[in-house]
C-alpha positions in Angstrom: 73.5 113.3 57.2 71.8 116.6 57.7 74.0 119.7 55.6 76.1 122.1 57.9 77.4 125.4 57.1 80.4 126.6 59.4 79.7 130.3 60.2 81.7 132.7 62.4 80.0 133.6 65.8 80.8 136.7 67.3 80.4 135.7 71.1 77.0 136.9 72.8 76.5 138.9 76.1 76.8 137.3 79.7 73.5 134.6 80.0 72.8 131.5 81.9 70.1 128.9 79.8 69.0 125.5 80.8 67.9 123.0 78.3 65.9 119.8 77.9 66.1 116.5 75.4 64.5 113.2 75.0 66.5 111.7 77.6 65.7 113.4 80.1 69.2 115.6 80.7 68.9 119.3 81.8 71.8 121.2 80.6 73.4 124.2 81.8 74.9 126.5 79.4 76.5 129.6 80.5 78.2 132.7 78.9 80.9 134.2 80.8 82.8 137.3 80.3 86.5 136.5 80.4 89.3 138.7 79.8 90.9 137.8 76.2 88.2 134.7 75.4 84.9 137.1 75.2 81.9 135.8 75.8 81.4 131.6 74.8 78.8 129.6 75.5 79.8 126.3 77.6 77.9 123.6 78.8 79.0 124.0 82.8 76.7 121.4 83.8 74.7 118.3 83.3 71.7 117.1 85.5 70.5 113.2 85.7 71.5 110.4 83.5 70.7 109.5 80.4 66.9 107.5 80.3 64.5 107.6 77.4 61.6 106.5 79.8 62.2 110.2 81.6 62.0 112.4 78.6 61.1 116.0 79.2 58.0 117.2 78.2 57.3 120.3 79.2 59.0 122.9 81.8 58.0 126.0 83.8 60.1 128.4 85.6 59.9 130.9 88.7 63.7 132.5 88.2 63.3 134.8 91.3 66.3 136.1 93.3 65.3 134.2 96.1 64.7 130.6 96.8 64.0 130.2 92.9 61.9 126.9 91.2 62.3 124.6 88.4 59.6 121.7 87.4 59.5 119.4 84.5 57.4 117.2 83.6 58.6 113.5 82.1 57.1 111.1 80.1 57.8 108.8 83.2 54.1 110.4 84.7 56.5 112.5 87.5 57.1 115.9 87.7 60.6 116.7 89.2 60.6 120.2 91.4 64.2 121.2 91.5 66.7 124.1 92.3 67.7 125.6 89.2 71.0 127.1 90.4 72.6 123.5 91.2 69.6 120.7 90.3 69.2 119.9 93.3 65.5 117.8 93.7 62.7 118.8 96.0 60.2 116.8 95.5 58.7 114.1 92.9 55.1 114.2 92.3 53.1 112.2 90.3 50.5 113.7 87.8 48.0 110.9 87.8 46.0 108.6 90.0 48.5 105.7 89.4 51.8 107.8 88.0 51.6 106.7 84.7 50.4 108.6 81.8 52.2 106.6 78.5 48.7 106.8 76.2 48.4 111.0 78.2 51.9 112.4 78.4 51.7 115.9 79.3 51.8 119.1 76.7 51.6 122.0 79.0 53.2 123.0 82.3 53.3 126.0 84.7 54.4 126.9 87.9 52.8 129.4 89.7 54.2 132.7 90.7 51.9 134.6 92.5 50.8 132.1 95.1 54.7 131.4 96.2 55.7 133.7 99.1 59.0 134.3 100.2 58.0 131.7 103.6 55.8 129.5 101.9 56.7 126.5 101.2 53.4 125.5 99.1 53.3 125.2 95.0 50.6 125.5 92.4 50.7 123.6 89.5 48.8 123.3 86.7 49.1 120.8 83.9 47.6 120.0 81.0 47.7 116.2 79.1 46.7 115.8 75.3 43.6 114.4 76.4 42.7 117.5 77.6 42.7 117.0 81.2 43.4 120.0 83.2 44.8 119.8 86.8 45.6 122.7 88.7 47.0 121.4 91.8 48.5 123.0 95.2 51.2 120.9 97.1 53.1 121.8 100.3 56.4 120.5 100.5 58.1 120.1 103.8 59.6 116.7 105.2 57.3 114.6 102.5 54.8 116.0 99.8 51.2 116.4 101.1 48.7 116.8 98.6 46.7 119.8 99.7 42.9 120.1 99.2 42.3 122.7 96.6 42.2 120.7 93.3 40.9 121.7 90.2 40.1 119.4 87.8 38.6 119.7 84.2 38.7 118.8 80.6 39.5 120.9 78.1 38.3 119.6 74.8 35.9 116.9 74.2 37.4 115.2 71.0 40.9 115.1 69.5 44.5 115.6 70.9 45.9 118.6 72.3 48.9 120.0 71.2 49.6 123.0 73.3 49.0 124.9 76.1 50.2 128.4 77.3 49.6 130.5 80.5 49.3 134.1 80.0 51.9 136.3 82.1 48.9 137.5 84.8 48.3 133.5 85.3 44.4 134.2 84.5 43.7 132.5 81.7 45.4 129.6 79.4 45.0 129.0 75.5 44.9 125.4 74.2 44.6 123.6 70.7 45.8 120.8 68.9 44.4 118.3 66.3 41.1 118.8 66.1 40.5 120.8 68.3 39.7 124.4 67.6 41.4 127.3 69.5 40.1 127.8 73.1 40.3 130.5 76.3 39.7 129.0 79.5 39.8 131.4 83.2 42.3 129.2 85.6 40.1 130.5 88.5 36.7 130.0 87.3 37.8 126.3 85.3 35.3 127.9 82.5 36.2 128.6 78.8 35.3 132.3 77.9 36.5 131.7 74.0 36.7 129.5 71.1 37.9 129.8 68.2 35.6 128.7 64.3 36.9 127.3 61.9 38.5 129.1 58.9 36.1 129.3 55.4 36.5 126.9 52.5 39.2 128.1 49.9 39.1 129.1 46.9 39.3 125.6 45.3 36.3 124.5 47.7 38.8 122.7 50.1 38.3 122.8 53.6 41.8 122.2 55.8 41.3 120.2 58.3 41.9 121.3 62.0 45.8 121.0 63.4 47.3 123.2 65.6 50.7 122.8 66.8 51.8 125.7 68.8 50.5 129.0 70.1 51.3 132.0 72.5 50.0 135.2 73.6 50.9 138.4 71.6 51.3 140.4 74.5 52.0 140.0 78.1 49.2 142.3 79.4 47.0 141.6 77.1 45.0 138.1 77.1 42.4 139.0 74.1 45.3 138.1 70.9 46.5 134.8 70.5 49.3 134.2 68.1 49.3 130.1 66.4 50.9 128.3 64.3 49.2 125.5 62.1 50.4 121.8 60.5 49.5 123.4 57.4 52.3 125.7 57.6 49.9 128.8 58.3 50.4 131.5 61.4 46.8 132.4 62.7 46.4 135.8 64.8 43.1 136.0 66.7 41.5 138.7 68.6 38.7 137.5 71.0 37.2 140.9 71.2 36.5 141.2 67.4 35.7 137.5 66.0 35.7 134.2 66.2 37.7 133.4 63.1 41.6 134.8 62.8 42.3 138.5 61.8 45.2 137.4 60.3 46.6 135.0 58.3 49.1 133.8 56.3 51.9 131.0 55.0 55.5 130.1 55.8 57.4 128.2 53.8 55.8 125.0 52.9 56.5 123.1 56.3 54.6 122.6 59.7 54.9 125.3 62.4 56.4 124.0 65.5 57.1 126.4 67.5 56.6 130.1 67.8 57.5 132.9 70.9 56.5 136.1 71.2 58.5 139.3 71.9 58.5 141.6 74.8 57.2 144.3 72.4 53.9 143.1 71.9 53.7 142.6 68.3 56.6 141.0 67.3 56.7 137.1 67.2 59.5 134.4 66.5 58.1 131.4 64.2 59.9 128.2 63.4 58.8 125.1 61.1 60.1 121.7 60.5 62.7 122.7 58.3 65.0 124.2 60.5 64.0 127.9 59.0 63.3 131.0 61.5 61.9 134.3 61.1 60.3 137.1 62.4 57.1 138.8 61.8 55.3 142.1 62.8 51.7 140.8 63.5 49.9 144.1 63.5 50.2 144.2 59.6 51.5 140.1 59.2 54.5 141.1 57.4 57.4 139.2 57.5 60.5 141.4 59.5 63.3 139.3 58.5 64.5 135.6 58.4 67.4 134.9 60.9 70.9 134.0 58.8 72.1 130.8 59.8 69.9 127.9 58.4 69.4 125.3 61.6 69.1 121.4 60.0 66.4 120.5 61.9 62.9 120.8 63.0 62.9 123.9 65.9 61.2 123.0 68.7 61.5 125.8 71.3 61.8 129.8 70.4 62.5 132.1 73.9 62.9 135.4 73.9 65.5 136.4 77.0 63.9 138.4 79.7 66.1 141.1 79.9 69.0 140.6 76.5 68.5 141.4 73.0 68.8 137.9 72.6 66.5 134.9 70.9 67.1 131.2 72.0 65.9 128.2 69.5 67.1 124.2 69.6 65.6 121.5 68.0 66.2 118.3 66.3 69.3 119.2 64.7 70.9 119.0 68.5 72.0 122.5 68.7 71.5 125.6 70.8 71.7 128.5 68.7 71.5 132.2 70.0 70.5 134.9 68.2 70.6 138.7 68.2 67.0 140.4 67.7 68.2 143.2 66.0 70.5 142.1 63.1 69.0 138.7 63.6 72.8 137.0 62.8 73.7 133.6 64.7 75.7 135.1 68.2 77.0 131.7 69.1 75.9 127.6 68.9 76.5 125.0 71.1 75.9 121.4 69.8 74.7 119.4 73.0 74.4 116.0 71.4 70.3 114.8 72.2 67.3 115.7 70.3 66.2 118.6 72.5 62.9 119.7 73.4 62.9 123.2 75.5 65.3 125.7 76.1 64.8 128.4 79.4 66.5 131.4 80.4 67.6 132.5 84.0 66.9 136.2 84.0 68.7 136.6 87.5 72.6 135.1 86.3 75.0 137.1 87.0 78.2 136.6 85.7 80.4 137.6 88.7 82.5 135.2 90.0 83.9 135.1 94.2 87.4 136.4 93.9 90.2 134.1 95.0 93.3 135.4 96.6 97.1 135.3 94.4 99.0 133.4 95.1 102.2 134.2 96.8 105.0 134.7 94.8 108.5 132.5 95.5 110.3 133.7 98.9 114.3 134.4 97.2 116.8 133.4 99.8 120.2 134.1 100.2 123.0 131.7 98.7 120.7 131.2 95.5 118.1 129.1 97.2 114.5 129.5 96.4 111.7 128.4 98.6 108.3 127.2 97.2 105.7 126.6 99.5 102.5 124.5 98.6 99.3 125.5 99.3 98.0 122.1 99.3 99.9 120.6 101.3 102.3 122.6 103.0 105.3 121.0 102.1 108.6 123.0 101.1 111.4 122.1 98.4 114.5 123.5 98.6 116.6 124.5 95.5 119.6 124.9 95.2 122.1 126.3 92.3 125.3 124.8 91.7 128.3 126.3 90.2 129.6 124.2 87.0 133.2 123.5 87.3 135.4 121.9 84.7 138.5 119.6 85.1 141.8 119.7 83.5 143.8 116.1 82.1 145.4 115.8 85.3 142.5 116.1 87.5 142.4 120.1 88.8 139.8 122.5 88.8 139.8 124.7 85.6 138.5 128.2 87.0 139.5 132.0 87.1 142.0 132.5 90.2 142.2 136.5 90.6 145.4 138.3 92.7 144.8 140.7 94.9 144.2 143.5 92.8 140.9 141.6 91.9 142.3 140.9 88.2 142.0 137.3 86.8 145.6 135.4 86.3 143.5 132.8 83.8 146.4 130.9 82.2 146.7 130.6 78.3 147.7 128.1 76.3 150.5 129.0 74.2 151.0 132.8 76.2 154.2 133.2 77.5 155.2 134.3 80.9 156.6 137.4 81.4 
């Protein structure tokens, strides 16, 4: 059994998260603000049932105030569009020719943004496999999915797996690597690589590490040109395609793989996590390491998100737990254990914690002659009541009880008391 630590959590601010595992459940966990219990992450909801053959991949989402998107991709060959307010499915589509892809699951996802209109009822996907085949595909969902005809279909690499793939924030370009497979820029519109990455030199031992990606992001959201990765050989690589081919920084974490790192909204900052169950922040304009996040996890962290709008950082992993996170201090805000291996964790940007207001309750009608009326709200139906008066008996059968005169003063008999 992994080792725990028991830590104390002091509550984080008002968020809604969804989360994926390897059998194929989407979680919701929400933070509500509630008068006397602060702000505690719950699990509020669970969508589809437990199947190993419908693991989650990979998920993209458009969290727009209106008529918002979910879609995951399963290992199943389907990719599920879904309402992420209450789960409800769309559509199902299939990624390949025959919907199976069990030797080509899928690494990479996203949904499309800009081509979704307010009326529009089409989606652009694109999707990446670790074959490297590319498919960016428009559907239009109405009574039945029709496949429409702009389709775009590529490879990305030529030899070896791939591990990753990300979509920049302008959805112009995507970055891919993986297991031998160097570092590449491709343009979405053009289908065309613009950048690659070369290897790194030899050492100073004369060894040459082998080629193994295993995540990667963009540094920046309006900037395409640095690419942030992380490598099996526990390295983190920063490249800039303007200057070279070969990274402008990098350096080693601990001594396990990287699996998953996420950038920060202020464009230098970036989240790394290995297989250890260690996290920590770096500044990548000088590679420094900022600060390692108290609160060891005790398993391999497979998803690092950076909330939208919160000072707030999101990991899960292996060790089956959602942990959030404040950037700042960088202590553990709360954990909620969610019992599968999980693979991805999202945020909703538009929650709102505000709940419809219900009407009190009215109180108990009093009545005269101490009767109280109670009247259900469910079903209407009316007790009655009523208060009794205890009275005691004597030995030969009469009411014990005060009997006043008509002054109003009691005549209560006493034992033992003369008259007068």
């Amino acid at each position: 059994m992994p080792r725990t630590t028991t830590l104390e959590c002091s509550g984080c601010p008002p968020l809604r998260a969804l989360t994926f595992d390897v059998l194929g459940l989407i979680k919701v966990v929400e933070a509500r603000d509630k008068p006397g219990e602060g702000c505690v992450p719950k699990v509020v909801d669970r969508w589809g049932d437990p199947d190993s053959s419908r693991c989650v991949l990979a998920a993209s989402i458009d969290d727009r105030s209106s008529r918002p998107l979910l879609a995951v991709a399963r290992s199943s060959g389907k990719i599920d569009l879904m309402n992420p307010l209450n789960g409800q499915s769309h559509a199902e589509i299939s990624i390949g020719e025959d919907g199976r892809n069990d030797d080509d699951p899928v690494v990479g996802l996203h949904l499309f943004r800009k081509t979704r209109t307010e009326k529009s009822r089409s989606y652009t996907i694109f999707t990446c496999t670790t074959k490297g085949n590319a498919i960016i595909q428009s559907y239009e969902v109405a009574d039945s999915i029709e496949e429409a005809s702009s389709s775009n279909k590529w490879n990305v690499c030529s030899m070896g797996s791939i591990s990753f793939c990300k979509v920049e924030a302008n959805e112009e370009y995507a970055v891919v690597g993986g297991k031998g497979v160097e570092i590449s820029v491709w343009n979405l519109e053009k289908c065309l690589r613009i950048w690659n990455a070369k290897s790194p030199p030899k050492d100073s031992l004369g060894i040459f590490s082998p080629t193994w990606f295993t995540c990667g992001t963009f540094l920046c959201k309006d900037d395409h040109r640095k690419i942030v990765a992380g490598t099996n050989n526990h390295q983190v690589r920063l490249y800039d395609i303007s200057a070279q081919r070969r990274p402008v920084i990098s350096f080693d974490f601990r001594e396990t793989p990287i699996k998953a790192v996420g950038e920060d909204l202020d464009g230098h900052t970036v989240y790394v996590g290995n297989g250890s169950g260690d996290l920590a922040s770096f500044d990548m304009r000088t590679g420094k390491l900022v600060g390692g996040f108290t609160g060891k996890c005790s398993g391999s962290i497979r998803s690092i998100v950076r909330h939208p709008n919160l000072p707030v950082v999101a990991s899960c992993g292996l060790d089956r737990y959602l942990r959030l996170w404040d950037v700042k201090s960088r202590q553990l805000l709360s954990a909620v254990f969610l019992k599968q291996h999980l693979n991805g964790v999202l945020f909703d940007s538009n929650f709102s914690c505000e709940e419809p207001t219900q009407p009190a309750p009215d109180p108990p009608v009093q009545e005269a002659h101490g009767t109280t009326v109670v009247t259900s709200s469910d079903d209407d139906e009316v007790t009655e009541t009523k208060k009794r008066k205890k009275v005691r008996v004597d030995e030969n059968g009469d009411k014990k009880g005060k009997s006043r005169d008509k002054s109003g003063k009691s005549t209560r008999k006493r034992r033992g008391v003369p008259k007068e």
